[in-house]
NUTI-57312 format. One record per residue (C-alpha): residue in three letters; x, z, y. Coordinates in steps of 0.5 Angstrom, whole numbers, plus 2048, in hexadecimal, padded with zeros to 3 digits. Last residue first. Layout:
N
alaXZY...
This chain:
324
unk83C8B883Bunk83D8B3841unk83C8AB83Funk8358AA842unk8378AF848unk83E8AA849unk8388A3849unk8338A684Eunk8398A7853unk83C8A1852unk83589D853unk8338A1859unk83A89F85Bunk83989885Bunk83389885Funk836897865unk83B891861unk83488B861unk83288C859unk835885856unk83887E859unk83F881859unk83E883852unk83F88A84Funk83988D84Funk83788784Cunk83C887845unk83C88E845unk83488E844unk83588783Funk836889838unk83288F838unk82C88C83Cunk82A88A843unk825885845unk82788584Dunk824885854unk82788385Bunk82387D85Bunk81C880859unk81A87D852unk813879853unk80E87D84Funk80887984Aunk80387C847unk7FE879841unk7F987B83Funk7F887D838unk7F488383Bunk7F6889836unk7FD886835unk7FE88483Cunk80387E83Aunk80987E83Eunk80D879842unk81387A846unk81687684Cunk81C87484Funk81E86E854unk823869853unk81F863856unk81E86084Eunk81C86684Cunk817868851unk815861850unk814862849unk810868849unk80C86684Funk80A86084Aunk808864845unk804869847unk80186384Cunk7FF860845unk7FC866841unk7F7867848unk7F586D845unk7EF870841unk7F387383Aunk7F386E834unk7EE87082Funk7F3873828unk7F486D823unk7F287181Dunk7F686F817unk7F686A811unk7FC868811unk7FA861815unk7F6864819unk7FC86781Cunk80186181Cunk7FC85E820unk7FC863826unk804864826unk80485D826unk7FF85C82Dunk802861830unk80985D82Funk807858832unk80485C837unk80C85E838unk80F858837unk80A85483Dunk80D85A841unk81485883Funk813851841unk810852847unk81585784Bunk81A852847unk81884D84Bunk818852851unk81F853851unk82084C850unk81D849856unk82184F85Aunk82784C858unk826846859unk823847861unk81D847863unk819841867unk813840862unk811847863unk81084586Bunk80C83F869unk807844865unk80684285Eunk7FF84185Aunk7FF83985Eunk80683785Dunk80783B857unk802837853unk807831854unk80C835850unk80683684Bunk80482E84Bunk80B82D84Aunk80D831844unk80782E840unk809827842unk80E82983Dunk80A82C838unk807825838unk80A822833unk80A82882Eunk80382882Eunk80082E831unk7FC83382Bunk80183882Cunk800839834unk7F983C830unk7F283A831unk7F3832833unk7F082D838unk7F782C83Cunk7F582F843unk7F0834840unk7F683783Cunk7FB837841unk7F683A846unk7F3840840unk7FB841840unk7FC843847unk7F5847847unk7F784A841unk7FE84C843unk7FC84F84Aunk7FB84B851unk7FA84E858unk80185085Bunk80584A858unk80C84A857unk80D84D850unk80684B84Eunk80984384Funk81084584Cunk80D848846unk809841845unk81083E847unk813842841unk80E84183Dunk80E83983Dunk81583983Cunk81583D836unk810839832unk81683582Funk81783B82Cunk81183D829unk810836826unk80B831829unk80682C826unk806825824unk800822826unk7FD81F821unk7FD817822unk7F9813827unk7F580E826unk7F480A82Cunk7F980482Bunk7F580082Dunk7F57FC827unk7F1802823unk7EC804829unk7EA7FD827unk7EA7FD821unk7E6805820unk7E1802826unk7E07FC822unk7DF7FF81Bunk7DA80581Eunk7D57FF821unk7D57FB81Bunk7D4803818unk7CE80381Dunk7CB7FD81Cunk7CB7FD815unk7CE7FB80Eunk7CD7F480Funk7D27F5816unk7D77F9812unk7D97F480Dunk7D87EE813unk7DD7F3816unk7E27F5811unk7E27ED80Eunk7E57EB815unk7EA7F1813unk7EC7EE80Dunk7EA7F0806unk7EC7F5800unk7E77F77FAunk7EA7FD7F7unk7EE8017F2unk7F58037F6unk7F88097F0unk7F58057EAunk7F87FE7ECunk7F17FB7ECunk7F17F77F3unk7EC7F27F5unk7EF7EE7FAunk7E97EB800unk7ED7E5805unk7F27E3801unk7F87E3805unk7FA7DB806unk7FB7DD80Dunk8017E180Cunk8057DD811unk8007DD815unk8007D881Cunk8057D3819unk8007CD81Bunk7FF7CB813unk7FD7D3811unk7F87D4817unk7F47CD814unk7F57D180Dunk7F37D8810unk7ED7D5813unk7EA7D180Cunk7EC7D8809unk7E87DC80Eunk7E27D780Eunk7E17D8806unk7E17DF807unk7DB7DE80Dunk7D77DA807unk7D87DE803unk7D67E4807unk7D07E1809unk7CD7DF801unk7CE7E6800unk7D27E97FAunk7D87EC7FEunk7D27F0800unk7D07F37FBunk7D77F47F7unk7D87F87FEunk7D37FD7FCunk7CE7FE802unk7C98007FEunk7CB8067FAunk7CD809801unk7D380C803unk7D280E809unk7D580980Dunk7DC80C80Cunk7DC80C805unk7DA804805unk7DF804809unk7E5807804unk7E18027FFunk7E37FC803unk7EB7FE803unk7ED7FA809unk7F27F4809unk7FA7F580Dunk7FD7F0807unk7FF7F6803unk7FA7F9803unk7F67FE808unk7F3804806unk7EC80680Bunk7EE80D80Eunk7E781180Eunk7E5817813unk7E1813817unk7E480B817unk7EB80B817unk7EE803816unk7F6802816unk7FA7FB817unk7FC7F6814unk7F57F1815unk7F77F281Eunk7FD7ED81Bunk8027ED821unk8007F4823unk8027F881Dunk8007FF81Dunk803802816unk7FF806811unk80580480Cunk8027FF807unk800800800
């Protein structure tokens, strides 16, 4: 059988789907009769061996030799002496194998409808307008994309991670970014740089690199933490256990005031009330430290550490700590 290939210069060579029904080819380029007779509903009195018995279809095959023969002295075809009908009995290709003027004078006695079908799949056929399945993405090829989807949260004042993705989704027609072709992952990027221009203030735009990559990774990291959550939450359930409510607060803003205070260099400490499950988050004072065995010496010590005037005390406190 021939490879399902298209062939401009023999149209007969070339792939016909109807519905959800491929119809085979052989090796000359003609269609499977019994393949449209399925497509067409398979009908009992619709059978190819039917029609192949009208007086219309005989005449109509002689026309096609005699046609194919002028064809042949004028170099038109230079397999013009093609049989028109083929009957195959192979075991594996089984069939009754005819030409595409046949297909149509085929289609037309079943139906206008089916008529219409064939015509419309042929046409769609030889303008090239069947498309092929999309070849999808890897998560690593996908990068790109959500490094610029965190870039546009990152920069823009008024837009989230799902009203981010829901644009992306909306521009391409699908539900996830998973589901965009690969051909046009790179069109995806662009549209999401260009969504910059209208979410992002010109001002913004303007920030010095380093600035710019602070805030990336301000985004990257918070998209890692709800990722995170997210897991956590899953892998819950799947064991078995009971996945506790989420306490009321705006987990986002959580996150995000947590990685900016630690991209800019700030300190804070996060608790879980145990009774409310609420959450507390204190930012820690300059001029205060988390001590413990290993570091107290190493603080006091420090040029940054306490200011000296309180030193004293700490000397003090330290000789009564060691007095019998």
């Amino acid at each position: 059988m021939s490879n399902l290939t298209q062939n401009f210069a023999n149209p007969n060579n070339q792939p016909l789907i109807i519905g959800d029904f491929t119809i085979r080819q052989d090796d000359g380029g003609r269609y499977c009769m019994n393949d449209l007779h399925k497509a067409s509903g398979d009908d009992k009195k619709h059978f190819p061996a039917y029609f192949l018995r009208n007086q219309q279809t005989k005449d109509l095959i002689e026309e096609i030799i005699h046609s194919a023969n002028l064809q042949s002295l004028n170099g038109a075809y230079a397999n013009s002496h093609m049989p028109p009908v083929l009957k195959v009995n192979d075991g594996k290709n089984n069939g009754t194998y005819v030409v595409k003027e046949l297909v149509y004078a085929y289609a037309m006695w079943i139906s206008a409808k089916f008529h219409l079908m064939v015509i419309r799949a042929y046409d769609a056929l030889v303008m090239g307008l069947i498309t092929q399945p999309a070849t999808l993405t890897t998560k690593k090829e996908r990068v790109p994309l959500k490094d610029a989807i965190n870039m546009l949260v990152g920069k823009a004042k008024f837009l989230n991670y799902s009203d981010a993705y829901k644009l992306v989704h909306h521009r391409f027609g699908v539900e996830s970014i998973e589901d965009i072709p690969h051909e046009k992952l790179p069109k995806a990027v662009e549209y999401v740089h260009h969504l910059m221009g209208e979410y992002v203030p010109k001002a913004e735009r303007m920030e010095d690199k380093e600035l710019k990559a602070l805030k990336l990774l301000d985004a990257e990291t918070t998209n890692k933490v709800h990722d995170w959550l997210f897991k956590l939450g899953e892998e819950i359930k799947r064991l078995g256990g009971q996945q506790p409510e989420y306490p009321k607060f705006d987990r986002e803003e959580i996150a995000r005031a947590v990685v900016t205070r630690i991209v800019q260099g700030q300190r804070m400490l996060l608790t879980v009330d145990w009774q409310t499950g609420k959450p507390q988050v204190q930012f820690v004072p300059n001029q205060s430290w988390i001590v413990d065995d290993q570091n107290l010496a190493k603080i006091v010590g420090d040029r940054e550490g306490p200011c000296k005037s309180v030193l004293p005390d700490v000397i003090q406190a330290a000789a009564k700590r060691l007095s019998p």
